[in-house]
Every structure is written in C-alpha cells, then in structure tokens.
N, C-alpha and C positions, 0 to 999 in steps of 0.2 A: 398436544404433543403426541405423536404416534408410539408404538410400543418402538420401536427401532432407534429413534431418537431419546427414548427412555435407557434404553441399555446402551448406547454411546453413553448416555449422560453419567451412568451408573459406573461405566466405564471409566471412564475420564475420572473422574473423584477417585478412585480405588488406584487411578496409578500415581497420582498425585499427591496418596498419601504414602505409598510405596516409597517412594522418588523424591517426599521433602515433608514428609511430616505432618503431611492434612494442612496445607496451609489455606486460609481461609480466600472463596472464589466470590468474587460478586454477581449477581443476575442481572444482565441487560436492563436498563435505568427504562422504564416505560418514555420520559420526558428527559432524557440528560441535560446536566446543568453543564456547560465549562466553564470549567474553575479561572479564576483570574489571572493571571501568570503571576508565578511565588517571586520572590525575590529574589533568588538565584537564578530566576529565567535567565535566558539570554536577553541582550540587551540591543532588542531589536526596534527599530523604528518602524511607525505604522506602515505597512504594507504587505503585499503577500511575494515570495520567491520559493524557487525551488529548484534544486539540482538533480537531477539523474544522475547519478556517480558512474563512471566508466568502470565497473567490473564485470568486465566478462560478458559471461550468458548466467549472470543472476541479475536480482533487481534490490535498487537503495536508491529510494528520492528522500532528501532531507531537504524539508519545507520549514518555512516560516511565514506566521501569517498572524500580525498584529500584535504582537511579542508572544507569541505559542510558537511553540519548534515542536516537530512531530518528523517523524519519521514513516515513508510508507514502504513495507516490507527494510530487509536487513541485510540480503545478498548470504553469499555464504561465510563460514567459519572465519576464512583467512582473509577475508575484507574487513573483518575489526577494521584494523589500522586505518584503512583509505576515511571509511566513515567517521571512527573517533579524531581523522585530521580535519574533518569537513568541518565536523560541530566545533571544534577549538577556532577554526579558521570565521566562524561567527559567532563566537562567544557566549558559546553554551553551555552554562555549569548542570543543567536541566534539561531534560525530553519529557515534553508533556504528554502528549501520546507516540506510543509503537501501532501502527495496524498490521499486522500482519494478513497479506491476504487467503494466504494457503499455507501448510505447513509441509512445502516442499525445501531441501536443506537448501539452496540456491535464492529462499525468500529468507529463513528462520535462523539459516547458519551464525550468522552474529547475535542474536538478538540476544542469549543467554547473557554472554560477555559485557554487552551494552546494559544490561539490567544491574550486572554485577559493578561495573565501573561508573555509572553515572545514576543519579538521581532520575527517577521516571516517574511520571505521573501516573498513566494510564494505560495498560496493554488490551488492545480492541483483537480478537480473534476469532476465527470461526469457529460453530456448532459440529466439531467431529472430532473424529480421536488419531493420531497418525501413530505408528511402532516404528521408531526413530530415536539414533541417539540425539539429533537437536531437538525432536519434542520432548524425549524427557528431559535433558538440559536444560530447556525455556521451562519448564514447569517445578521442576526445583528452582532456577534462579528467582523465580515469579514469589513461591511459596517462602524461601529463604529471605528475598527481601522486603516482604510483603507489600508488595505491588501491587496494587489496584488493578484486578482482571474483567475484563465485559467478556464475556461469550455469546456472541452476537446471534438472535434470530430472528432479530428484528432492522429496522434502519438503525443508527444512529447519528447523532448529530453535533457537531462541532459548531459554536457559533462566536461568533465575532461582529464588533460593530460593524463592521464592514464586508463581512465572509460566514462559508459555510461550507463544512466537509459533511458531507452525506455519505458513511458506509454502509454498503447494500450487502447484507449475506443472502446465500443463494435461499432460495422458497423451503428446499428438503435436504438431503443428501442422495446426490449423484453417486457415492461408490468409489470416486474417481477424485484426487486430489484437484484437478487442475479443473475440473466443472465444478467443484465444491470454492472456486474465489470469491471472496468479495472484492466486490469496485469498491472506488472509492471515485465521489465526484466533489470537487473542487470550484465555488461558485462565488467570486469577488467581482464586488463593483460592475456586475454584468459580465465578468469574463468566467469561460468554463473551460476545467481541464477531468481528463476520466485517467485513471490509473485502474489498468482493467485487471491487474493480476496475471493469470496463465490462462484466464479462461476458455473453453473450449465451445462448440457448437451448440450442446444444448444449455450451458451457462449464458451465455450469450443470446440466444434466442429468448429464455428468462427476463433477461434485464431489457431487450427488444419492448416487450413487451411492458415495461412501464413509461411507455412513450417518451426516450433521453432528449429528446430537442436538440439543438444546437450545441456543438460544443468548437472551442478551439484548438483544443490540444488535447492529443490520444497517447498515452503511453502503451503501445499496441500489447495486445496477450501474449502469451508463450512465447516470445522471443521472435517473433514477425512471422509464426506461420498463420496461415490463412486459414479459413472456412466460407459459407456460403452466410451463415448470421452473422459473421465481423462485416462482410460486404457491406448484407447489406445495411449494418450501424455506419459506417463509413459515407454510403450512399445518402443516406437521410439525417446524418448528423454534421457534414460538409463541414469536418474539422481543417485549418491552414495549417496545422504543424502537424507531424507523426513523430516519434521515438521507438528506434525498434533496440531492446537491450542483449545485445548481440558480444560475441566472441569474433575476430578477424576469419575463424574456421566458419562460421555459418552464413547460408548462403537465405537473402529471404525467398519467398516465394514466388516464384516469375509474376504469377495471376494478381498478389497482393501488391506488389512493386505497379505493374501496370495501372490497376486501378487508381495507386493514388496518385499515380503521375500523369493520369485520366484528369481527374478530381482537385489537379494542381496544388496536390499537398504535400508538401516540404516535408520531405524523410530524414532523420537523421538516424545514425549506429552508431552504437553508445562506442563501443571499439575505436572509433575515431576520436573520441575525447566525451567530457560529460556535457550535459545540456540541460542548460539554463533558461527557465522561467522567471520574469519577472513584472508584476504590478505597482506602478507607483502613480500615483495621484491617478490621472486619466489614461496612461502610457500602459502598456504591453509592450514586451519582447521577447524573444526568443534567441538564444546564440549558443554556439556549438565553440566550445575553448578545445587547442587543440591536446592531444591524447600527453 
C-alpha cells in the first residue's frame, strides 16, 4: 500500500468516526465467502434478472440472481421511492449486497436511506474518500446499522451455484471520481453483462487490460459518453445490447451511437423506460418497458 493510499485510509476512519461513532470497517475478505440468502431474502426462484431503473442521468440496477438481490449503485437521494418500489415489487425484505461504484451523489444518493430502511448484507465500495454530504450519510448509516463494509482493493466475488459477480476496483487512485469506478461483471450460465460505473479513459484502458472477453450486455459508463478505450472495449468485447442511463436532456455521443450501430448493438436510454435483463434456464432477454 502506498503512502497516498495510507492517508485516504487514515482519512476515511477519522471521518467515520466523526460522522457515526467509529463504527467498525471490514478489510476486503482475501477469498469471500457468500452468505446463503437469510430467510427474509426475497423469495426468489433460481435464476439471474435485473432492472436498470429509469432515473434520470444517475444509475440503480436492482438484480437478483439465485435468491441474492443486490443492488448495483443507488441513483440519487430522491430516487429512494422508485427503487424501494422495485424491491417490494419482488419481494424483498432483504439487500444482500449494495456495490457502489463511485461515490458520485447520482450513484450513492440513496444508498444511506436504503441502509436505514431495509436489512442489507453487505456494502462493497471503493478505496477513496469523497467530501460529500451523501458520503458522509452512507457512512454514518453504514456505522449506525452496522452493516458489513468491504473497501475494495482487490477483486471481489459473489458466487452462486450458477453465477458470479466479479467487482473490479481500479489498480490505484486516479484523483478523479469517475476513473476511480469499479466494474462490476455479471457471469451466469455462460452469459455476461459489465456495469461499468462512470468510468473514464484511463479506467477503462485498466480494466482493457485484463483481457474482458466477450460479453452481452454493457451498461455503458458516464451516461453514454464516449472515449477512445470504451471503443475499443466495445470493438473487442462485441456486446448485442447497450444501456446508456440517460435523462430526455442528454444527447449521446454521435462517434459512440455510430459505432454501436456499426457493431449492431441494440441501444437502449433509460429515459425511455427501465431495462430488463433476464436469465432463465437456457433463455436470455432483454426488453425495454415503456417509461
């Protein structure tokens, strides 16, 4: 661990006890185990889904995968509601995991509220520190309910008979919120989906580099803008679906739109309505419900 990443570290504990009392942190599991779904999970039958909720230009995919419900990122503050309708609307007394990829308020905005209102397993976040009133809000709610926290510098892993979430935090810190994401990859029954966070160019050229292979489904970075390493992930990982999580205000990127429609990959905008992943037995789909 470098000295920089020592004083984040040093950092981080001192506001945390600030902000909720020292409440106690866990160190990234070398081997994580997951936990079996408690008996207030939701009451899910085998398979893997997952929604992109239509809020805006922030991000909330509320997944389930083998009766585990996990949430990836939280949108912002005033999207509680949308999200706590999604979880009741699949019978969720329970979030096993929150990932958050970044602690931009458009990913983090909820997550305080959600810690406070609902049973959570596990909050998976990144190695840095944001001055924020929703990061100190997530970190009191965290410490107040003693929630189990990973601060990630390594992979981690979510495993299931039949699946596997691999959260990627970035190598160091970039300085930069939105180069500081973790991915998160999504790997059932042979199918793969990547929830890239906000990532930016040299985030992205990082994770380039740990050869992603093939995937099916991108829920693209930063709200569908483009760079030269999304390319060329796109080019070499010949995804058939995109999701760009958009506002009706934002326009994507001419260069990025082309490409995928080079690439013949199905774009959707979340503005239009949310969009639905789902794995059942041998089946994949995809469908856009309207707004």
């Amino acid at each position: 661990m470098n000295m920089k990443r020592i004083v984040r570290a040093i950092a981080a504990l001192a506001l945390t006890c600030l902000c909720a009392g020292c409440g106690a942190r866990s160190a990234p599991s070398e081997e994580p185990i997951t936990p079996a779904p408690a008996e207030t999970a939701a009451p899910v039958k085998e398979g893997f889904a997952a929604e992109i909720l239509s809020t805006g230009k922030s991000d909330c995919a509320v997944m389930t995968m083998d009766g585990l419900v996990i949430l990836s990122d939280t949108a912002d503050e005033d999207d509680y509601p949308a999200i706590a309708a999604r979880l009741r609307d699949i019978g969720a007394a329970r979030i096993d995991y929150i990932i958050l990829s970044h602690y931009d308020k458009d990913h983090i905005g909820a997550a305080a509220r959600l810690i406070r209102e609902f049973e959570v397993g596990t909050v998976l976040r990144p190695d840095y520190v944001e001055e924020s009133a929703e990061y100190f809000a997530l970190i009191k709610a965290e410490a107040a309910s003693g929630t189990r926290v990973e601060i990630l510098t390594e992979d981690y892993c979510i495993r299931t008979d039949n699946g596997l979430i691999t959260v990627d935090p970035p190598d160091g810190d970039y300085g930069d919120d939105n180069n500081n994401s973790m991915l998160t990859t999504v790997t059932y029954k042979g199918r793969r989906a990547l929830f890239a966070g906000d990532a930016r160019k040299k985030r992205m050229e990082e994770f380039l580099r740990t050869a992603p292979g093939d995937i099916d489904f991108i829920k693209l970075p930063h709200h569908g803008d483009g760079n030269k390493a999304l390319y060329s992930l796109l080019r070499g990982c010949a995804p058939k679906w995109a999701v760009a999580t958009v506002s009706e205000a934002e326009v994507l990127e001419p260069e990025l739109t082309e490409l995928l429609d080079n690439l013949n990959v199905t774009l959707y905008r979340t503005c239009e309505g949310p969009v639905s992943i789902v794995w059942e037995g041998e089946s994949f789909s995809v469908r856009q419900d309207p707004a």
